[in-house]
N, C-alpha and C positions, 0 to 999 in steps of 0.2 A: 741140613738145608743150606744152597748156597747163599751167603751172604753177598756174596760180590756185586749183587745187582743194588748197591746201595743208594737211596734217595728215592727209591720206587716204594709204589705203597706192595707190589709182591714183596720187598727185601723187610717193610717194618711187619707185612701178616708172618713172614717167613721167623722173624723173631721173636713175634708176639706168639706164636704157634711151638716155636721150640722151649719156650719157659711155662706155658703152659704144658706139653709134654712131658713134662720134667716135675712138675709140681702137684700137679692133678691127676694126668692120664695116667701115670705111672705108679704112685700111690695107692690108687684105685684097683688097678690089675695088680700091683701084690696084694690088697687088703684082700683081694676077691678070694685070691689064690694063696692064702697065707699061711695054709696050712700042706700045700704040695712039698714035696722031695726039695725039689730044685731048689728051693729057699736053702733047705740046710745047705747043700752041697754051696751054693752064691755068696753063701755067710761069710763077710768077713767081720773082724771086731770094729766095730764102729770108728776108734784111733784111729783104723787105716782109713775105712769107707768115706767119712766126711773129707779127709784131705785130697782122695782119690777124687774124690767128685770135684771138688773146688779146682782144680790144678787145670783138670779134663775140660770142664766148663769154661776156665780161661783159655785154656788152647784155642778150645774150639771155637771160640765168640772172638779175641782176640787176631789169631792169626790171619785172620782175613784186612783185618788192618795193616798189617804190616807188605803182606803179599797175597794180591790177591790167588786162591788156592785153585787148581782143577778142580772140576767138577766132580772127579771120582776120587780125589783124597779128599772134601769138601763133605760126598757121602759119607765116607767110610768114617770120617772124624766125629758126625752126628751118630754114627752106628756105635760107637767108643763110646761117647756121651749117653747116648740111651742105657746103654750097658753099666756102665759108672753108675748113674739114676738109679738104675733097679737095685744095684750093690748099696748106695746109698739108703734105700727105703726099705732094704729088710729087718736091718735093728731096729725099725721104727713099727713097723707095721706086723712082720712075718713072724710065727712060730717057731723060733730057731735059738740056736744057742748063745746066741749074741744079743736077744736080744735087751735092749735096753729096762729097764725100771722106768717107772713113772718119772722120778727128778730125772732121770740120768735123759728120758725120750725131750724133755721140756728144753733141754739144756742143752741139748743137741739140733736142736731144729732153731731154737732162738739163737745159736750161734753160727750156725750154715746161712739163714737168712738173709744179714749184709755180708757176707763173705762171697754170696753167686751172684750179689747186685754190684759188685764190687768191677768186675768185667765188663756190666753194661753201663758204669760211670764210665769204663774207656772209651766205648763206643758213643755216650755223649760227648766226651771231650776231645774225640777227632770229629766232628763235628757233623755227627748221624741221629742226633737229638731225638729223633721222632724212632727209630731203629734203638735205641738206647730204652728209652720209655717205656717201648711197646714190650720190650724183654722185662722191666722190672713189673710192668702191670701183669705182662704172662706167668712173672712167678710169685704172685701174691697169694695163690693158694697155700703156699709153704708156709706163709704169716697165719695164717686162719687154720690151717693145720697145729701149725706150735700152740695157738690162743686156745682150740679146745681142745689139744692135750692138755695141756695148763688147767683148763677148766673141770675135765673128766679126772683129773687126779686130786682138785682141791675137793671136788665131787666126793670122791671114794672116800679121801680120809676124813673127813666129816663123818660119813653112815660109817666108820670104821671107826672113831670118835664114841660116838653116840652108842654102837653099839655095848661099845667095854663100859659103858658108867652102869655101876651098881642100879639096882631098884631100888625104888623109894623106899626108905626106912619105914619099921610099920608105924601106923598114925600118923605119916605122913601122906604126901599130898600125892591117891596113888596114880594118876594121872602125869607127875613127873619121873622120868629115869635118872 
């Protein structure tokens, strides 16, 4: 999405619409598909994936600060960024050999979080405030994503808890495990 048309409310849907892209719509379309080919072959180890996406993400939100971009390197850099995103969300989400463990998925998303808000601090502090915002409210779904992995894994180990305790001793009370 071009950013160049900065101070317009196109330029803040335009970044409020790329961080949710990236946090929701994306997520979604590999959860859907999370069991397709294409995952494996996309896979990379999450070491590379998260940096890969952070870097991509800065380029792309970034470089339009410094110069403002064409229109067709400006696509093709959100076309990079989508691409990154999907790379990013297969450890997290997809069937594949990479992918993450419960601590390993919690610990990976709670640390990508302010690392992609990190780009839209630069876009408030050249002074696109409302453009800056609109990217961190678009990718709050990644917060709410990391909170109920968090939640689904203290979830599991609990019933996996519960399940390994002995039965009540006999003569005891048989209604506790």
């Amino acid at each position: 999405m071009d950013h160049s048309t900065h101070g317009t409310l196109s330029a803040v849907v335009a970044m409020a619409g790329s961080g949710l892209l990236l946090a929701a719509v994306v997520p979604g379309a590999v959860r859907l598909t999370r069991r397709a080919p294409l995952w494996q072959r996309m896979s990379l180890p999450p070491g590379l994936a998260l940096p890969l996406l952070v870097l991509v993400h800065a380029w792309v939100v970034l470089a339009d600060l410094v110069h403002p971009l064409p229109t067709g390197v400006a696509v093709a850099s959100e076309l990079v960024l989508l691409l990154a995103a999907f790379v990013f969300w297969v450890p997290v989400v997809a069937c594949t050999r990479h992918r993450l463990s419960d601590p390993g998925r919690c610990l990976y998303l709670f640390l990508a979080a302010p690392l992609l808000d990190i780009p839209a601090l630069g876009v408030i502090a050249s002074g696109r405030q409302a453009e800056g915002l609109a990217m961190i409210v678009g990718m709050l779904p990644l917060g709410i994503v990391a909170a109920v992995a968090t939640w689904s894994w203290i979830q599991r180990e609990e019933r996996q808890a519960v399940d390994a305790l002995p039965l009540a001793m006999p003569g005891g009370d048989p209604g506790v495990r």
